[in-house]
Structure formats: structure tokens, C-alpha cells
C-alpha positions as CSV (number, residue, x, y, z in Angstrom):
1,X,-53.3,36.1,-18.9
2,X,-55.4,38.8,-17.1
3,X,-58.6,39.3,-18.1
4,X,-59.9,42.6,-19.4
5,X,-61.1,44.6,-16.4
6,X,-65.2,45.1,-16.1
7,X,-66.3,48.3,-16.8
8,X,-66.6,49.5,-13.0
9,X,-64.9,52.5,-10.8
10,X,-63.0,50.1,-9.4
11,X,-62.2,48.1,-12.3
12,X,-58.3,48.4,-12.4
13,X,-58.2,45.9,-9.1
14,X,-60.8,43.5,-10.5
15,X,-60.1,40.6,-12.6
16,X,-64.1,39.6,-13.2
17,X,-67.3,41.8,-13.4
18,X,-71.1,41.6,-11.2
19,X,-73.8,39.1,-12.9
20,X,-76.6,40.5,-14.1
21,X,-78.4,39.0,-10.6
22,X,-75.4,41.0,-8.9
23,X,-75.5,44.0,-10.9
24,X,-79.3,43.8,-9.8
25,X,-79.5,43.2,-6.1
26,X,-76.1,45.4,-5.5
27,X,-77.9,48.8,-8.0
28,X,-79.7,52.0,-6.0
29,X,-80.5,53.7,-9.7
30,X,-84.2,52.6,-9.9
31,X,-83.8,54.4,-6.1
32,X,-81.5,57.5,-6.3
33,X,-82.0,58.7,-9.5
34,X,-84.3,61.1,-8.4
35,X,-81.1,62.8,-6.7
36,X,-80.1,63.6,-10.6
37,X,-80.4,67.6,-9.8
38,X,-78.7,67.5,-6.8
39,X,-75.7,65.4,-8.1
40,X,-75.1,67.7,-11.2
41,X,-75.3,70.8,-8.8
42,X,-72.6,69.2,-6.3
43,X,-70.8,68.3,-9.3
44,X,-71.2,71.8,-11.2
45,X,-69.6,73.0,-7.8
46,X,-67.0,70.8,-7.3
47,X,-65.4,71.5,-10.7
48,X,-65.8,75.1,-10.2
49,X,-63.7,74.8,-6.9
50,X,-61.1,72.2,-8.9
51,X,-60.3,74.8,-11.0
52,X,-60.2,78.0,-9.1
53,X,-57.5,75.9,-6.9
54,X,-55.8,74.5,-10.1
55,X,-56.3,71.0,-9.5
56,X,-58.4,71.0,-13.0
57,X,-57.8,73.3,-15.6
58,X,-60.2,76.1,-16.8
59,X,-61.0,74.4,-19.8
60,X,-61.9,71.2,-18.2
61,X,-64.3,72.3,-16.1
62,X,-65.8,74.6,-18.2
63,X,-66.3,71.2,-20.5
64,X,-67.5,69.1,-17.2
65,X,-69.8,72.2,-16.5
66,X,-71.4,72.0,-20.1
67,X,-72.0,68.6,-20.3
68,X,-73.3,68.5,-16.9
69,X,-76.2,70.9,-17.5
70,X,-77.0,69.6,-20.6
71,X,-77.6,66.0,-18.8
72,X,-79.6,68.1,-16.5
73,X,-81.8,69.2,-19.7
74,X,-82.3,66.4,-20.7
75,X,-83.6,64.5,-18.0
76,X,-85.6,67.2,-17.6
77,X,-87.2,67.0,-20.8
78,X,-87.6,63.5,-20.2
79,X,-85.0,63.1,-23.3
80,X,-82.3,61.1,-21.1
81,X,-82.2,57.3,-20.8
82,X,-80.8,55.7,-17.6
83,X,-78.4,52.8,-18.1
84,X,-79.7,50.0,-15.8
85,X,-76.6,48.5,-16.0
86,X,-74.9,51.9,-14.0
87,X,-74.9,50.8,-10.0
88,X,-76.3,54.5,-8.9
89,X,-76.9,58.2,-10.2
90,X,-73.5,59.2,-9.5
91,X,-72.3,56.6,-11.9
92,X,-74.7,57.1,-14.2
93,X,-74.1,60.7,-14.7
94,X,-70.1,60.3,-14.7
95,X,-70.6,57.8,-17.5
96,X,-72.5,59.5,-19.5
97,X,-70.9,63.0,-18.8
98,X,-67.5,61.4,-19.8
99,X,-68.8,59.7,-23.3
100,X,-70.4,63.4,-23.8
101,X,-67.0,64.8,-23.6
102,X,-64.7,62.8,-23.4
103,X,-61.2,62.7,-20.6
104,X,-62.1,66.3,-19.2
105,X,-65.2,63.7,-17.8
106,X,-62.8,61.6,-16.0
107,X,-61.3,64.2,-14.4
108,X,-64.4,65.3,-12.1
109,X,-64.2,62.4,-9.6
110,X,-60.8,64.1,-8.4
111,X,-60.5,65.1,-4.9
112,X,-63.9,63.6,-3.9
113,X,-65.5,60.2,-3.6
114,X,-69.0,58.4,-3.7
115,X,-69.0,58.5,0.2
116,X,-69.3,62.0,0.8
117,X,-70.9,62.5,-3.2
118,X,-74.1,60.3,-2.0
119,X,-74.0,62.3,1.3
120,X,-73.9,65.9,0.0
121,X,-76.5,64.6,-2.8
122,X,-78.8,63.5,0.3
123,X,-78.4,66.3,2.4
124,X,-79.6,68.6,-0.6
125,X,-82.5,66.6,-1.1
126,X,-83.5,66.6,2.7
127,X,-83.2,70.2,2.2
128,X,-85.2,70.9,-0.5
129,X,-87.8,68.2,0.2
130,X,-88.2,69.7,4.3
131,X,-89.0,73.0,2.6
132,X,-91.6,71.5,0.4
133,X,-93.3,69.6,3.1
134,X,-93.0,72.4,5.7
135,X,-94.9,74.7,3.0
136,X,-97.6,71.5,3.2
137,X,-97.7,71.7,6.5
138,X,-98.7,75.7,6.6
139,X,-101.3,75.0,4.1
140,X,-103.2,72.4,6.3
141,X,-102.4,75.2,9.2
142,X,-104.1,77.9,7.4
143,X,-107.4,75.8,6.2
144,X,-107.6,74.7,9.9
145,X,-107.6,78.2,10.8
146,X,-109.6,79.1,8.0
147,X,-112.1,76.9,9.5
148,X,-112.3,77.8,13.3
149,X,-112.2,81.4,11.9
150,X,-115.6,81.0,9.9
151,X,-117.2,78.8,12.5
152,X,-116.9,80.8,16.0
153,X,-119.8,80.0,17.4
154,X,-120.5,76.1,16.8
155,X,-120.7,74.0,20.0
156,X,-120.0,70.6,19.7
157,X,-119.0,67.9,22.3
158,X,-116.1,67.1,23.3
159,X,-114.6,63.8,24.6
160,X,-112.4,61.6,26.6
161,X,-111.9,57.7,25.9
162,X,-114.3,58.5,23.4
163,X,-117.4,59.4,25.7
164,X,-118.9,62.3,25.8
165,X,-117.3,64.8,28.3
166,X,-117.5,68.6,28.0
167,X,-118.7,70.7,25.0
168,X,-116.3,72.6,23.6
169,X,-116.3,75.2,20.3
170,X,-115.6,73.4,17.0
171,X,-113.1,76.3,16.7
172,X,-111.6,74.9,19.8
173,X,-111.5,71.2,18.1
174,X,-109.7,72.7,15.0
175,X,-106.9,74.6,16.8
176,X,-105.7,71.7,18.6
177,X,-105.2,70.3,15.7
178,X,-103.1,73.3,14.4
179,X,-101.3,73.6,17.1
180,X,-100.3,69.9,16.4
181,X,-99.2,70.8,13.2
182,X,-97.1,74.2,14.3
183,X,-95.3,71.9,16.5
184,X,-94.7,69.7,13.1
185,X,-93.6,72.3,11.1
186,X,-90.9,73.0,14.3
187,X,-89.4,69.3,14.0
188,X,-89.4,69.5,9.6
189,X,-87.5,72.9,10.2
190,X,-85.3,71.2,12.7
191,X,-84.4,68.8,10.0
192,X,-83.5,71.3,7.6
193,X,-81.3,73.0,9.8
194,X,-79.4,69.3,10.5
195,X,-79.3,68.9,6.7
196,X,-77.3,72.0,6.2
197,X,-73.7,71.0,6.6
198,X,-71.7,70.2,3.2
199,X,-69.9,66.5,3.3
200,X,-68.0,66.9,-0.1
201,X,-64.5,67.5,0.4
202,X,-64.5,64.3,3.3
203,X,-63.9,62.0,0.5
204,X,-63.9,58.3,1.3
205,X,-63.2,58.7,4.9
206,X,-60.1,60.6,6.0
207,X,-60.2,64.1,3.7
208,X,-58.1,64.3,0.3
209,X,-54.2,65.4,-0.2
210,X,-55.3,68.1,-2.9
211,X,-55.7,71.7,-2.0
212,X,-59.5,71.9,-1.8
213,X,-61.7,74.8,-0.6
214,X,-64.6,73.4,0.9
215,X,-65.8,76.9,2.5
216,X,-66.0,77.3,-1.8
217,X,-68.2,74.6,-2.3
218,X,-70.6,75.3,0.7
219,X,-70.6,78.7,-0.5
220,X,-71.9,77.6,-4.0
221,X,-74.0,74.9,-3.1
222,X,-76.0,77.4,-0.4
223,X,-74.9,75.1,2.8
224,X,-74.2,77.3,6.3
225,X,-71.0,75.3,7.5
226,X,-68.8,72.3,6.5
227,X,-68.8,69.1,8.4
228,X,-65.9,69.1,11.0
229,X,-65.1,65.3,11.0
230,X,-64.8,63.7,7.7
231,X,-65.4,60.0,9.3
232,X,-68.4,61.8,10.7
233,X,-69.5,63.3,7.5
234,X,-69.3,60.3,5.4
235,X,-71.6,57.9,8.1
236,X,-73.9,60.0,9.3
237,X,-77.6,60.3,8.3
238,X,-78.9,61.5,11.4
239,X,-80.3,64.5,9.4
240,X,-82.4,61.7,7.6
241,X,-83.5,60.0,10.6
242,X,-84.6,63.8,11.6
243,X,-87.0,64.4,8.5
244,X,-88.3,60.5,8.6
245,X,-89.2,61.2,12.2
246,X,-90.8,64.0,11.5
247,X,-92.9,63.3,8.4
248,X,-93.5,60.0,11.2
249,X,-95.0,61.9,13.8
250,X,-96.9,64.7,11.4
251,X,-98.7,61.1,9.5
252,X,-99.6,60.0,13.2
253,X,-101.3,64.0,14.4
254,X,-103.2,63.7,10.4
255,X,-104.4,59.7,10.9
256,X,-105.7,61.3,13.8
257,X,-107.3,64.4,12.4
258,X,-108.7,61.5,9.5
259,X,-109.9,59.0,12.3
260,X,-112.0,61.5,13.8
261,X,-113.3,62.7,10.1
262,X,-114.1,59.1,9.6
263,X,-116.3,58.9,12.6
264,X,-117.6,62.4,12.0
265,X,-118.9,61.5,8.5
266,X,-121.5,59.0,9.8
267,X,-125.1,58.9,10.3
268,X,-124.8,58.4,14.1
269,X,-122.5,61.9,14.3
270,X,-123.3,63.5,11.0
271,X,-120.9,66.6,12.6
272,X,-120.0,66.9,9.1
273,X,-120.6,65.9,5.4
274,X,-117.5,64.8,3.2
275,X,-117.3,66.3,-0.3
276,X,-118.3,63.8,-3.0
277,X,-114.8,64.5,-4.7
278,X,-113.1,63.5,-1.3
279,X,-115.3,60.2,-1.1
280,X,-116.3,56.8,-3.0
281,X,-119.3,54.7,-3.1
282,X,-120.0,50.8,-3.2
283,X,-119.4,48.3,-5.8
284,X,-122.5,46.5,-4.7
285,X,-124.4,49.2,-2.3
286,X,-125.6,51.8,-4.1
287,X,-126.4,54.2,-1.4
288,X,-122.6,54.4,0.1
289,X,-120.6,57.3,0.5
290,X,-117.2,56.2,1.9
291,X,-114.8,58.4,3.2
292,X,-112.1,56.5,2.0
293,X,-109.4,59.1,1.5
294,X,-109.6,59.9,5.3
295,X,-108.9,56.1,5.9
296,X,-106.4,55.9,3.6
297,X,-104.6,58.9,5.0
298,X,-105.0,56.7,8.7
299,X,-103.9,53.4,6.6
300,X,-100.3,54.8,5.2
301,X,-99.3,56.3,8.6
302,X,-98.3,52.1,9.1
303,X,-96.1,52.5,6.3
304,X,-94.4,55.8,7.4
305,X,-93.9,54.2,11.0
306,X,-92.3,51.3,9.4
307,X,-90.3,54.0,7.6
308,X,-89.0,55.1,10.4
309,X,-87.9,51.7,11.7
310,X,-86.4,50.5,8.5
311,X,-84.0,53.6,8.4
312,X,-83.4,53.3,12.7
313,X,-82.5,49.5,11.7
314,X,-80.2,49.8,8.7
315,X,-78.3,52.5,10.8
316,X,-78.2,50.9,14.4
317,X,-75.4,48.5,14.1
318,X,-73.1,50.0,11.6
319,X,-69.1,50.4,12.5
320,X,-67.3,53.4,10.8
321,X,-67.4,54.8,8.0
322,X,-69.3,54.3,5.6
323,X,-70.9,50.8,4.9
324,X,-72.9,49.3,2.0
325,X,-75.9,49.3,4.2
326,X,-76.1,52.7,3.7
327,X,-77.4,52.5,0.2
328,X,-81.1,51.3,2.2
329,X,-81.2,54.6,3.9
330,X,-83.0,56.2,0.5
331,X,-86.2,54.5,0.0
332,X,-87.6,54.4,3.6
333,X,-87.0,58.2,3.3
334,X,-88.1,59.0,-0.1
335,X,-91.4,57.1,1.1
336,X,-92.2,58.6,4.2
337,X,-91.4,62.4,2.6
338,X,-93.5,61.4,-0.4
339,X,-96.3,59.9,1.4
340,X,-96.6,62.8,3.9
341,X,-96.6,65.5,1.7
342,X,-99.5,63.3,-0.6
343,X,-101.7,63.2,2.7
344,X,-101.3,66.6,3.9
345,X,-102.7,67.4,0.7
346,X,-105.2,65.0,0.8
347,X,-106.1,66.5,4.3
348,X,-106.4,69.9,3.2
349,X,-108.3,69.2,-0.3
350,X,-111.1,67.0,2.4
351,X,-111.2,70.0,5.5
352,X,-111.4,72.9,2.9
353,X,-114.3,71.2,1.0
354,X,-116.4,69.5,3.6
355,X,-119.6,70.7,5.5
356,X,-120.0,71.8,9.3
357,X,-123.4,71.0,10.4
358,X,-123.5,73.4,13.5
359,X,-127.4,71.5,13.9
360,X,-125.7,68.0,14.7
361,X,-123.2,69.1,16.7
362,X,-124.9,71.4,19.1
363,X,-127.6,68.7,19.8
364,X,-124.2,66.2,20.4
365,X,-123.5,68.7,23.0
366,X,-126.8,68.9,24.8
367,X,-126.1,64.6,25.8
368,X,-124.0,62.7,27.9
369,X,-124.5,65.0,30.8
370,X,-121.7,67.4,29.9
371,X,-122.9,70.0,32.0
372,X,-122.2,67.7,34.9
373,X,-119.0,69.1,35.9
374,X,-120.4,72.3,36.2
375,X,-123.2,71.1,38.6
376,X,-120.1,70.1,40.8
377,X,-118.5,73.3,40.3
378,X,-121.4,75.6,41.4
379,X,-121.2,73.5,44.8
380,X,-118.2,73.4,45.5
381,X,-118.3,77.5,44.7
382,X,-121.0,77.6,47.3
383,X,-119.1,75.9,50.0
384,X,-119.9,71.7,49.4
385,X,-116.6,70.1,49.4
386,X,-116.3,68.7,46.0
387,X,-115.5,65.3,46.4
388,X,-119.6,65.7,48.0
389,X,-120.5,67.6,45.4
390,X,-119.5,65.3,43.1
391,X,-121.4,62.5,44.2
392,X,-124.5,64.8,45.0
393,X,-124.5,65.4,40.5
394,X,-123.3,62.0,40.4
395,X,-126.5,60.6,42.1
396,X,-128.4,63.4,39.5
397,X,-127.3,62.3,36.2
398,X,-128.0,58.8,37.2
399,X,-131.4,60.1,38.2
400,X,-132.1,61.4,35.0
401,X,-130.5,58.3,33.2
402,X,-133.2,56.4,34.8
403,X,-135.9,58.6,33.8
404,X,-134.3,59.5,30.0
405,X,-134.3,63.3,31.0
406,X,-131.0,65.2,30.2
407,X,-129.2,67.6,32.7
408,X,-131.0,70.5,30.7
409,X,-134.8,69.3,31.3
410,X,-134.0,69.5,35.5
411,X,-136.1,71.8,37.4
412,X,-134.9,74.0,40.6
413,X,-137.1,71.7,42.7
414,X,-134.7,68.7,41.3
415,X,-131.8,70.6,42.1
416,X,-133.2,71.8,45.5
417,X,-133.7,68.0,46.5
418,X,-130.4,67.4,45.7
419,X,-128.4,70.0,47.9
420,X,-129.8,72.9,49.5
421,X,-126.8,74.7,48.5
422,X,-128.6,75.1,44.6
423,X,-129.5,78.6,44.4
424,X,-132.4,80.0,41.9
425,X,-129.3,80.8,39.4
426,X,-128.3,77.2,39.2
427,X,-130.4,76.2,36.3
428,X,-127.9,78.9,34.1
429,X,-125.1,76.2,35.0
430,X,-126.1,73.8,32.3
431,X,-127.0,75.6,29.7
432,X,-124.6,74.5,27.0
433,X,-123.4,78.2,25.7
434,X,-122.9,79.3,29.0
435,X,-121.0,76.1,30.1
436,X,-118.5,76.6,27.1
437,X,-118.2,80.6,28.0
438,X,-117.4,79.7,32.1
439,X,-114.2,78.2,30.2
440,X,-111.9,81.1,30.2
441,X,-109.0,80.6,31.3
442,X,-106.0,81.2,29.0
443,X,-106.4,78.5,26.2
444,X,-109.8,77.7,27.3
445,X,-112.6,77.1,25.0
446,X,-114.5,80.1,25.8
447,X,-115.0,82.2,22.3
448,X,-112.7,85.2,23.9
449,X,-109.8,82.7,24.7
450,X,-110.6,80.8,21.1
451,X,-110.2,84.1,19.5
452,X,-107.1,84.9,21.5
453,X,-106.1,81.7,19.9
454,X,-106.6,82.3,16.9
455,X,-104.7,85.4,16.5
456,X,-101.8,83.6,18.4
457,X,-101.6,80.5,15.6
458,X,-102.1,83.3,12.4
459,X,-99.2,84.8,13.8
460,X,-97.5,81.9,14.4
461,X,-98.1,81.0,11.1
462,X,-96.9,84.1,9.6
463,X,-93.7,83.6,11.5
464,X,-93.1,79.9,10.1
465,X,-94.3,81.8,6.4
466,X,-91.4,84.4,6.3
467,X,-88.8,81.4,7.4
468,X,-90.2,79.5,4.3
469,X,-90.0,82.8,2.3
470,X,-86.6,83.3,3.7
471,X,-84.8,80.2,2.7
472,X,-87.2,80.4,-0.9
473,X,-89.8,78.3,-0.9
474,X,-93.7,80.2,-0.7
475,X,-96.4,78.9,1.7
476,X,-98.8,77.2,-0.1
């Protein structure tokens, strides 16, 4: 005798039902069931279409529509219980949809299958959750501007292989790292506009043999085209990979921004001062201030790069179409999305609240010789082939190494023994001001290019702001 089939969509061709370890290891629902909005709304949509092209009647989906959104209310409100024992969100939903109202439930799942279900439910979420971090993104944009904007004149040092090099405006400093983050915004928009081609209506693999309108369903569901290949549709998470690699790269440009905030913060720079709500103290030192959130901002960009590999991983070896694999593709994603759009907050709640201390920076700028380059300049300028005239400020700065002088304490008679070709205006070449000024050439650190700059990001930011606006999420 055959025994009663489990309780599963596939139960009619099974004769015995998962463990609990099986139900366990083989369930997404503590994963997906975030995707609960996104699975009503592709639901709501696909009964609409079922019954506009008669596959459904009226009545039916107007029942399957009902009970959907009153699911959706009460998850919502918090009011909604997921059954643990349900393998994912989709089934979840069904279930309870179809105990809520009975056979009209059953009927949803026609013309469609989990396949391209989980893959329209995923593209919506990379769609919604791009526009959410891309509105991030232009916050830390404008407090970056905000900050070279209301600090024009600050000269600080700039380096290479972390040695001191050639001083540069703070402003400067601060637009590179916008510009970073305008490039960042670029690759999350990119991964919106990959997200934005509907899957339902592929079903498992090879299409359906009702009379769907998928053009329908796109319509509704705000998508700009359908997917052309239904094997396509059903395997591909390239759109996935796109956002992952993008919140990836953005984590990598802000543990940079934090690693410099970290070294910043201390005594020996003391550029700037960390607000005590963006820091942390000792357990056993009492006179600590830690600027832990930068370093944790640094630490979790591991975890987002490891993101990114787990989802390159599950995807690399995978035949057509669609796989159980596939089911891993969520939580990499969720995580790096999540923890991105936590530390571009973080970012922005530490750079809006901290300090400048123009004092520290400018006397950062007066060592390490940065003027040297300069020196070199005006020689060459005056007819010394540079290579010699390198060697001639070369043989200077290690003079006044020696003798603990800096490039700004030399006297014309120490230039004058060094080449004949110093003139009575060389002492002007090393005064620090006037060294950042000389820098004006188009994206230069002189303040006229820096302002140029600074108009260009604003309205580069505007521009990314109206996109946002246009597909309805604000700038925050």
C-alpha cells in the first residue's frame, strides 16, 4: 500500500517526506523571507495577468489578491508567523494564502514556477535595495563635499607609500574620495539597470503552454523589458554578482577613507578629532578614545570580499538551468548590501561630526621636504636639466636633514651654493601656500582648480539625485 504523500509541492511523486535534519539543511526561509513583499507583489501580478487572459477566473484572483495583501499586513504588523517547517517564502506564502482561502489559493502557481518566482522575487529586491544604497552613497558624497566646501583653505600633506610627498588642500584630499564614490554610485546604478528584466513567465526552464502576457506582468511589476531566453532567465544571477561587486568595491574605497581616519585620529597626526559618539574608550585604560567604528568599517570590508567570492563560487560551475546551488546566492548578497549600506552610514555619521584641525595639518605640511620638487622645478625652468637638478635639491634636503633645518629655514646664500641658477625669487618656491597654488593644472590642487572641482562633483551629484528621484527613491 502507498503511503500518504508528504505535504510538499512535489508530493504526488513522493512516497516519503524530508527529516527534520533534511527539512533543515535543504530550507532558505530563515534566508528569503525577507523577499515577503516582493513575492506577494509578483504574485498580486501574476493573478492579475491569469485572469485578464482567462487562465483564472475573475473571482479567483480577486480572492488570491485579497488574501495576498492581507498576508502582506500582517507580516507587516509583525502579526504573521512563519512555518519553519515551509522550505522558502514562496512556499510559505502559497500555504498560508491557500488555508486563508481555500482552492482559489491553489490555483496561483499556474503558468509559473519557483525557478523564475525566486528570480523575479530577486531581481525586485536588487532593485529596490541598489536604490537604497545608491541614495547612501550620495549622502556620503554630499558630507564629503560639504566638507572640502567649508574648509578651502586647509593645507595638509599629502603622501605616497605613506611618506610625506607634496602638500595638497584638505579639500583636495576629500574630493578624491568623492570622486571614488561617484564612480560607486555609477557601478550600483549599473546593477539596477541589469536587475530590470522580468523572469516570470520562463517557468521551470522552457516557457509555459498557457496564453500568458508577460509584457502584462512587466508592466505591473515596473520592469523595462522581459527576459528573451527562458533557460537564461531562470539561471542567471549576473545582476546579483553586479550589486555584490559593487557594494565590494564601494566597502574597499570606505576601509580606505576609515584607514586613513584611523591614522588621522592619533596623537602623532592629530589632523582630526573623532566625535565621542563615533568612538569608545578602554576597559582598563582610562584615558583611550578609540576610533573603533572607523576600524570596524575597515574590518567588515573582509566579509564583503568574501561575499563576493561565495556568490562567484556557487555560480562558477553550474550546468543549465537552474540548480539547487542557487538557493546560496541570497545570503552572500543580502550581507554584502546590508553591510555596505550600515557603513556608509557609519562613514557619514563619523565625517559630518568630526573636527578639522587646519593647525596640525598645515605644520604636517611644512616637513618631509615637500617643497622639494619645486626646488627641482625652478631649475629645470631656468635651464638645469632636471635629472641635475634633481640631485642638486637632492644633495639640499639631505643637507638640511643633517643639520635638522627644513626646506623653509634655507637662506639664498644656501640656494646660491647649490646652483648659481637660484635667483633672489627662489626662496617663494617653498613656501607651502604658494607650492599648493603652482598646482594648477586642470584637477590640480590649487584652490581655483579645487573649486572648479567642486562645482563639477555638486553637479555630478545633482545628476545622480534626479536619477534617484526619477526611478523614486530621494537622496538622503
Amino acid at each position: 500500500m502507498v503511503a500518504d504523500a508528504p505535504k510538499t509541492p512535489w508530493g504526488g511523486r513522493f512516497e516519503a517526506t524530508p527529516g527534520a535534519f533534511q527539512q533543515r539543511f535543504g530550507a532558505s526561509l530563515p534566508v528569503d523571507k525577507r523577499l515577503y513583499a516582493e513575492d506577494i507583489a509578483g504574485s498580486v501580478a501574476h493573478a492579475r495577468m491569469l485572469a485578464a487572459q482567462s487562465v483564472i477566473s475573475e473571482a479567483d484572483a480577486r480572492a488570491i489578491e485579497d488574501g495576498l495583501l492581507g498576508i502582506l499586513r500582517d507580516i507587516d504588523a509583525g502579526a504573521f508567523v512563519f512555518d519553519e517547517a515551509d522550505e522558502d517564502v514562496h512556499m510559505a506564502i502559497e500555504a498560508e494564502l491557500t488555508r486563508r482561502i481555500g482552492d482559489a489559493g491553489k490555483r496561483l502557481h499556474t503558468a509559473r514556477s519557483r525557478n523564475d518566482q525566486v528570480a523575479t522575487d530577486t531581481r525586485l529586491h536588487s532593485k529596490r535595495a541598489s536604490l537604497e544604497v545608491a541614495a547612501r552613497i550620495n549622502g556620503l558624497r554630499s558630507t564629503l563635499l560639504n566638507l572640502a566646501a567649508d574648509h578651502p583653505d586647509v593645507v595638509m600633506p599629502g603622501y605616497t607609500h605613506l611618506q610625506k610627498a607634496q602638500p595638497v588642500l584638505f579639500a583636495h584630499h576629500m574630493l578624491a574620495y568623492s570622486w571614488m564614490l561617484t564612480r560607486d554610485f555609477a557601478r550600483v546604478r549599473h546593477a539596477h539597470e541589469a536587475a530590470d528584466t522580468l523572469p516570470l513567465g520562463s517557468a521551470a526552464l522552457a516557457g509555459t503552454t498557457f496564453p500568458i502576457d508577460r509584457g502584462m506582468v512587466a508592466h505591473e511589476l515596473g520592469f523595462s523589458a522581459v527576459s528573451p531566453n527562458s533557460l537564461d532567465a531562470v539561471s542567471d544571477r549576473d545582476f546579483l554578482v553586479d550589486l555584490t561587486y559593487a557594494c565590494t568595491l564601494g566597502m574597499v574605497h570606505l576601509s580606505r577613507l576609515a584607514e586613513e581616519l584611523v591614522l588621522w585620529s592619533t596623537e602623532e597626526f592629530g589632523f582630526i578629532t573623532l566625535d565621542d559618539a563615533w568612538s569608545t574608550g578602554s576597559s582598563i585604560m582610562p584615558q583611550k578614545k578609540n576610533p573603533d567604528f572607523a576600524e570596524l568599517v575597515r574590518g567588515k570590508t573582509g566579509r564583503v570580499v568574501g561575499d563576493l567570492t561565495a556568490l562567484l563560487v556557487t555560480l562558477k560551475g553550474l550546468p543549465l538551468a537552474y540548480n539547487k546551488d542557487m538557493q546560496e546566492d541570497k545570503e552572500p548578497a543580502f550581507d554584502a548590501i546590508d553591510t555596505y549600506a550600515d557603513s556608509l552610514e557609519a562613514m557619514a555619521g563619523m565625517l559630518s561630526t568630526m573636527r578639522v584641525n587646519p593647525e596640525r595639518m598645515r605644520l604636517g605640511a611644512l616637513g618631509g621636504f615637500m617643497a622639494a620638487t619645486d626646488l627641482a622645478d625652478y631649475l629645470a625652468a631656468h635651464g638645469v636639466p632636471f635629472r641635475e637638478a634633481h640631485e642638486i635639491v637632492g644633495r639640499l634636503v639631505l643637507t638640511c636633514e643633517r643639520e635638522g633645518r627644513v626646506l623653509q629655514e634655507l637662506t639664498l646664500e644656501d640656494l646660491a651654493a647649490a646652483s648659481p641658477a637660484f635667483g633672489s625669487d627662489a626662496l617663494n618656491t617653498v613656501d607651502i601656500e604658494a607650492v599648493v597654488a603652482r598646482r594648477d593644472t586642470a584637477g590640480g590642487t590649487a584652490p581655483s582648480r579645487v573649486a572648479e572641482q567642486l562645482t563639477a562633483a555638486r553637479e555630478a551629484l545633482g545628476r545622480d539625485g534626479e536619477w534617484l528621484e526619477g526611478h523614486g527613491a530621494a537622496d538622503e
